[in-house]
C-alpha positions as CSV (number, residue, x, y, z in Angstrom):
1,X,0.8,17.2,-36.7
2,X,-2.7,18.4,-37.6
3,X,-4.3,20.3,-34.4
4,X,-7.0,17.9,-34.1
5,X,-5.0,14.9,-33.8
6,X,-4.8,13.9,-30.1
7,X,-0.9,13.4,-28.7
8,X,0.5,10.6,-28.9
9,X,2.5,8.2,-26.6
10,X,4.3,5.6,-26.8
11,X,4.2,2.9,-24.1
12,X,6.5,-0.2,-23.4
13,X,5.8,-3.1,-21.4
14,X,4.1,-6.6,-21.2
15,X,0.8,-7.5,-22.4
16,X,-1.8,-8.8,-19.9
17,X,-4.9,-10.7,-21.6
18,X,-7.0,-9.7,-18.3
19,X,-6.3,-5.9,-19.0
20,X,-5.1,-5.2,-16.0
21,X,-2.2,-4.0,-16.0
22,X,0.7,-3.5,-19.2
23,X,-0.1,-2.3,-22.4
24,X,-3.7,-3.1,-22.1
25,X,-4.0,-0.7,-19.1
26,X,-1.5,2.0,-20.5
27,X,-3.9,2.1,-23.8
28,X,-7.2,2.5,-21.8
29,X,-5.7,5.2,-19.7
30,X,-4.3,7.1,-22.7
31,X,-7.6,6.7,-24.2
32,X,-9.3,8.1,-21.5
33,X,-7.2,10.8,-20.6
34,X,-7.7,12.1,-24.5
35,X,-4.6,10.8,-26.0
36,X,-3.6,8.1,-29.1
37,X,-1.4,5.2,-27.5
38,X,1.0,3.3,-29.7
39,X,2.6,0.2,-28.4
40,X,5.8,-1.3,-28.4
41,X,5.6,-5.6,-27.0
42,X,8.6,-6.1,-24.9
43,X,6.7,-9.7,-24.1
44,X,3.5,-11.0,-22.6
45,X,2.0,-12.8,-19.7
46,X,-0.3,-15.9,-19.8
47,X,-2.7,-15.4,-16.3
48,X,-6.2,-14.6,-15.2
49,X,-6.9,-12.1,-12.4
50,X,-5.4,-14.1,-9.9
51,X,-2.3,-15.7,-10.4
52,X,0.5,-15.3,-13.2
53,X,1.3,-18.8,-14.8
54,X,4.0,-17.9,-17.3
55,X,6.1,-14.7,-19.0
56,X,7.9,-15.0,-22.0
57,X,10.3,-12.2,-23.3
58,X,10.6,-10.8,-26.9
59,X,13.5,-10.7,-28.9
60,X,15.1,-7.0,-27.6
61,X,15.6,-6.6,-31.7
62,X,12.4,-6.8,-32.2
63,X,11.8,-4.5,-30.1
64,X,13.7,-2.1,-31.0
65,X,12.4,-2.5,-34.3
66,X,8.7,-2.3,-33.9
67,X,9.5,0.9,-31.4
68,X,11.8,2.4,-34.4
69,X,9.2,2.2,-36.8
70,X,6.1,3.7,-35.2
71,X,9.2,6.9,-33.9
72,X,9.4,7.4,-37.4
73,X,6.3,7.3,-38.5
74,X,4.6,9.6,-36.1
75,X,5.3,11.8,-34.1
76,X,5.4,10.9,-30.4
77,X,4.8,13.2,-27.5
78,X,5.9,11.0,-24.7
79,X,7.3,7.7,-23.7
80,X,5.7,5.6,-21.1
81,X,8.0,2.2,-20.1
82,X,6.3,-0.7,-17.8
83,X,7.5,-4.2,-17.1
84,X,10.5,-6.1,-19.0
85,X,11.9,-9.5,-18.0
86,X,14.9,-9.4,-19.4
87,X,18.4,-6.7,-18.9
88,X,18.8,-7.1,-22.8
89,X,15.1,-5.5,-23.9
90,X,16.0,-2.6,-21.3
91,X,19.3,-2.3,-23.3
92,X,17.9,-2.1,-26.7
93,X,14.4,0.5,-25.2
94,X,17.1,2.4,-23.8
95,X,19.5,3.0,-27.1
96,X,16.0,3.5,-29.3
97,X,14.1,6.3,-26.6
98,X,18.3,7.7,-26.1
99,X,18.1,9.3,-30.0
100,X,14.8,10.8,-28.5
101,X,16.0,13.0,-25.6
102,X,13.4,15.8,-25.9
103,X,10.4,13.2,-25.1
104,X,9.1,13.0,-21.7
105,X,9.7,9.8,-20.6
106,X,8.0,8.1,-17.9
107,X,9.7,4.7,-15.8
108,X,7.1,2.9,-13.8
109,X,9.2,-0.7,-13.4
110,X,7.4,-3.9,-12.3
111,X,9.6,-6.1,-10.2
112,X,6.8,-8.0,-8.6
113,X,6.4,-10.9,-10.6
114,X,7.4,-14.1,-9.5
115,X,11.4,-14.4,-9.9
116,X,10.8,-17.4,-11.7
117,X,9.5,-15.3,-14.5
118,X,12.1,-13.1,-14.8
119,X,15.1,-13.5,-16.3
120,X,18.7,-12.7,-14.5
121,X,16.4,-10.9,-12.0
122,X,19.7,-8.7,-11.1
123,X,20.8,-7.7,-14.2
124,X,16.9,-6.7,-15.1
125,X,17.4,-4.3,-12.1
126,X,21.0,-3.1,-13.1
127,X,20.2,-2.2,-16.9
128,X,17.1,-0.2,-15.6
129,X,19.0,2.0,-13.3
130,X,21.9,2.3,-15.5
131,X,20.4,2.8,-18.7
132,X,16.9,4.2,-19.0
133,X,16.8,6.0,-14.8
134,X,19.3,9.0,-16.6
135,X,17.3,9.4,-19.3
136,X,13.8,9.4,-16.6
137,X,11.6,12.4,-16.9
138,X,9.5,10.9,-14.1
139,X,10.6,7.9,-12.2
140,X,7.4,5.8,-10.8
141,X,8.3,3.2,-8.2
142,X,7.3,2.0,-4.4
143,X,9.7,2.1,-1.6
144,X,10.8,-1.3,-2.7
145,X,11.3,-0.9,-6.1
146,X,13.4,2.8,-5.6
147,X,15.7,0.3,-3.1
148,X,16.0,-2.2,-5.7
149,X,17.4,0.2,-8.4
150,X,19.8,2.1,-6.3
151,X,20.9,-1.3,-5.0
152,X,20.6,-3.7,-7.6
153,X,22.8,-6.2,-6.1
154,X,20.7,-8.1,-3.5
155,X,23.4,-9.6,-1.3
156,X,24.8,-5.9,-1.1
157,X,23.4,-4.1,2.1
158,X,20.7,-1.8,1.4
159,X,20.5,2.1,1.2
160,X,18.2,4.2,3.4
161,X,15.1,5.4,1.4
162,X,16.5,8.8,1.2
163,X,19.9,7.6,-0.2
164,X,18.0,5.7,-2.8
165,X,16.5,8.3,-3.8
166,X,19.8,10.6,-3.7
167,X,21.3,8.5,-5.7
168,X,18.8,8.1,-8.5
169,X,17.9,11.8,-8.6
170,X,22.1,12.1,-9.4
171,X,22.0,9.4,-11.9
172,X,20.1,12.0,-13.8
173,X,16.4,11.2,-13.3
174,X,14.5,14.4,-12.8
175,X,11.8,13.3,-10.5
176,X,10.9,10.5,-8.5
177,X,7.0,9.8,-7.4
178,X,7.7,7.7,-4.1
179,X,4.6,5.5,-3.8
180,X,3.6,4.0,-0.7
181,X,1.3,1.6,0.6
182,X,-0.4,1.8,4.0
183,X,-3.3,0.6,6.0
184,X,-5.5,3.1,5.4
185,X,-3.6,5.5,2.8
186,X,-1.1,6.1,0.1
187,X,1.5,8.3,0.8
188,X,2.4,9.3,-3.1
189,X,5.6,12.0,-2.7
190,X,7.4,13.8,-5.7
191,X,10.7,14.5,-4.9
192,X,13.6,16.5,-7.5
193,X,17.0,17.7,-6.7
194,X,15.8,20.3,-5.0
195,X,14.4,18.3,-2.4
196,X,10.4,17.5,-2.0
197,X,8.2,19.1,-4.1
198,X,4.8,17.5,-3.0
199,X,3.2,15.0,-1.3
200,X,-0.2,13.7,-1.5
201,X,-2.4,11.4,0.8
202,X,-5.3,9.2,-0.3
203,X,-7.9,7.0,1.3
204,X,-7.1,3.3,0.4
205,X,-10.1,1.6,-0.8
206,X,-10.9,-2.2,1.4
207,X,-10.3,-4.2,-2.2
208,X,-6.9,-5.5,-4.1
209,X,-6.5,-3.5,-7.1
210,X,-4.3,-4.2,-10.3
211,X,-2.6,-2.0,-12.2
212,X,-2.0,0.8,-10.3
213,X,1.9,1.5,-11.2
214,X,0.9,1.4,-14.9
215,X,-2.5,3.8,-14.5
216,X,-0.6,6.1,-12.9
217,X,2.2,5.9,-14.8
218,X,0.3,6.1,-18.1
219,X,-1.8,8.8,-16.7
220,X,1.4,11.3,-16.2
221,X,2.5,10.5,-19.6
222,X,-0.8,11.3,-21.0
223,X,-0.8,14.9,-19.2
224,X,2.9,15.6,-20.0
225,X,1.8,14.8,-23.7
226,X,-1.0,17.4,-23.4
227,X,1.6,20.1,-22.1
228,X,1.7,20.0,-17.8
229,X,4.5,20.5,-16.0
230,X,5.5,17.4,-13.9
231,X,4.5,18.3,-10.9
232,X,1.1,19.1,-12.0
233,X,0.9,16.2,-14.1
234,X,2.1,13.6,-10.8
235,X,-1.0,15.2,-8.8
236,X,-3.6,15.0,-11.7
237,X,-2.4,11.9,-12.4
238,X,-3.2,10.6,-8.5
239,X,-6.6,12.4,-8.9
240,X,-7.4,9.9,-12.1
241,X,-6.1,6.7,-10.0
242,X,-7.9,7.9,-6.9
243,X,-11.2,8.1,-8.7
244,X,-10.4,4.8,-11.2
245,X,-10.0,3.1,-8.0
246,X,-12.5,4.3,-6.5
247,X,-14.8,3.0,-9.7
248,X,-13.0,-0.6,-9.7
249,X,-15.1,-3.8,-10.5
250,X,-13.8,-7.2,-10.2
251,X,-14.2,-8.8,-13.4
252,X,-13.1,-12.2,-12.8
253,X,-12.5,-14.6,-9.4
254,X,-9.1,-12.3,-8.4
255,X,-8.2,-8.6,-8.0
256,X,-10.0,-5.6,-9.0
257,X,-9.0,-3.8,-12.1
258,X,-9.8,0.3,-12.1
259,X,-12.5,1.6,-14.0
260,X,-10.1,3.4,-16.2
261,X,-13.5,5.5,-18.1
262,X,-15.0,6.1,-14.9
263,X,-16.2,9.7,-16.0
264,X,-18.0,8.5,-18.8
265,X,-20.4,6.3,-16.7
266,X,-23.7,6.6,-14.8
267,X,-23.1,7.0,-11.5
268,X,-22.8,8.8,-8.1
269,X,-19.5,9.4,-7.9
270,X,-19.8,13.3,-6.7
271,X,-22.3,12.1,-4.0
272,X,-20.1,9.1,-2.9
273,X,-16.9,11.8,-2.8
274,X,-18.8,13.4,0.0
275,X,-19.4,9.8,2.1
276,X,-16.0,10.0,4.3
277,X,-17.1,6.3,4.7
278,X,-16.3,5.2,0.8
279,X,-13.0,7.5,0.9
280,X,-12.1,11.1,0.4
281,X,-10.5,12.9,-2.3
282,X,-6.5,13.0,-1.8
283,X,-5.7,15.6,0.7
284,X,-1.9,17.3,-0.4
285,X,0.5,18.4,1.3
286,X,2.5,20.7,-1.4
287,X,4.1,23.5,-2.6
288,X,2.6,23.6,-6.5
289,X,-1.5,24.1,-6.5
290,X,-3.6,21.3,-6.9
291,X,-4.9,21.3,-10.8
292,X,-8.3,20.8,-11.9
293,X,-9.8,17.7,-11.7
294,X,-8.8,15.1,-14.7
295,X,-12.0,15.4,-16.6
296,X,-12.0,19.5,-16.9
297,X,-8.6,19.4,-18.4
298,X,-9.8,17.0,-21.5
299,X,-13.5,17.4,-22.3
């Protein structure tokens, strides 16, 4: 690959016509984190900024196909996979991205559609952790979601948190970012076999934002792509949310959607940083030093 051509990743999910969240927000974040996204349709979402109204799944041949192609055709420097809807798409991504084992992959699943559209909502679960969680560079996931996989089965009684994660970590996934949601913070930790490796804490802005599983998980993909190690890339990556977030306008009647170029806008940001009112900069807890801030590391 020429050196001026940027890295490449390849992203899987659903498109969202408001760009808030799928392929949409995966390409913007690529973008503006200095990589060239390629995308691969697993099926796409009729809604506004609101309210979902209907999701309709591709044929998984089709996307294995389209994802075949573009794998040889150029050459891809990480694998970023969002929302399917249906057990067989995650079996066909999974036997595509398997002949690829040397590219980072990142899993940031999407269980929070409305179970009326998703297919077989149990088996969607089941093929994820079976088939793509070994083969996870960087799993991406809430508390709820990291219980879902390890338990699939929803009439089985649930693990702990810390089993959950256990068990997925032996499954063969390398990392897990645990996300979590609280009144005033996220709680983002990075955990490997060898037990916690970081843990970082962020203000929580007062709005409802979209996307946030994708930009982050799009955002580690991009950095892995440019050559960090994973738990530098989880931390830079939270930094970009933190100040995407931060930026987020609310295009429409519904949520917030980040401001995914918020560097490369006219604004106060620095000054507002300082303003413990409007939120601070994430404070870590960690064992790996905190990286530069995302802009330095791409312009």
């Amino acid at each position: 690959m020429p050196s001026d051509t940027p890295p490449i990743v390849l992203t899987f999910g659903l498109s969202d016509p408001t760009g808030g969240f799928g392929l949409q927000a995966d390409l913007l974040t690529l973008a503006s984190m200095g990589c060239h996204g390629v995308s691969v349709l697993t099926g796409y979402t009729v809604r506004d900024s609101a309210t979902t109204d209907e999701v309709t799944s591709l044929d998984p041949d089709t996307v294995a196909t389209q994802a075949r192609m573009l794998l040889e055709d150029m050459p891809i420097a990480a694998f970023k996979i969002g929302a399917a809807t249906r057990a067989e798409v995650v079996s066909a991504i999974a036997e595509v991205v398997a002949d690829y084992d040397d590219i980072p992959l990142i899993l940031a699943p999407d269980f929070t559609l409305d179970d009326e559209h998703v297919l077989s909502a149990d088996e969607l679960r089941e093929s994820l952790a079976d088939l793509l969680v070994p083969q996870t560079t960087m799993l991406v996931a809430d508390h709820a979601t990291l219980l879902q996989l390890a338990q699939p089965d929803g009439d089985a009684e649930a693990p702990t948190l810390d089993a959950a994660i256990s068990h997925l970590l032996a499954q063969g996934c390398e990392y897990i970012l645990a996300t979590e949601t609280g009144t005033h913070r996220h709680v983002n930790t990075l955990y490997s076999e060898e037990g916690q490796v970081r843990q970082d804490l962020w203000d929580r802005g007062p709005n409802r934002v979209m996307g946030l599983t994708d930009t982050l998980g799009s955002a580690i993909a991009a950095l892995l792509a440019n050559g960090q190690e994973p738990a530098e890339a989880a931390r830079e990556a939270q930094e970009y949310l933190f100040q995407a977030t931060r930026a987020a306008f609310r295009p429409g009647m519904g949520a917030y959607l980040p401001d995914r170029f918020f560097w490369a806008r006219s604004n106060d940001m620095d000054e507002t940083a300082e303003d413990g009112a409007d939120g601070a900069a994430p404070d870590a807890i960690a064992e790996v030093p905190p990286p530069s801030a995302p802009g330095e590391a791409r312009h």
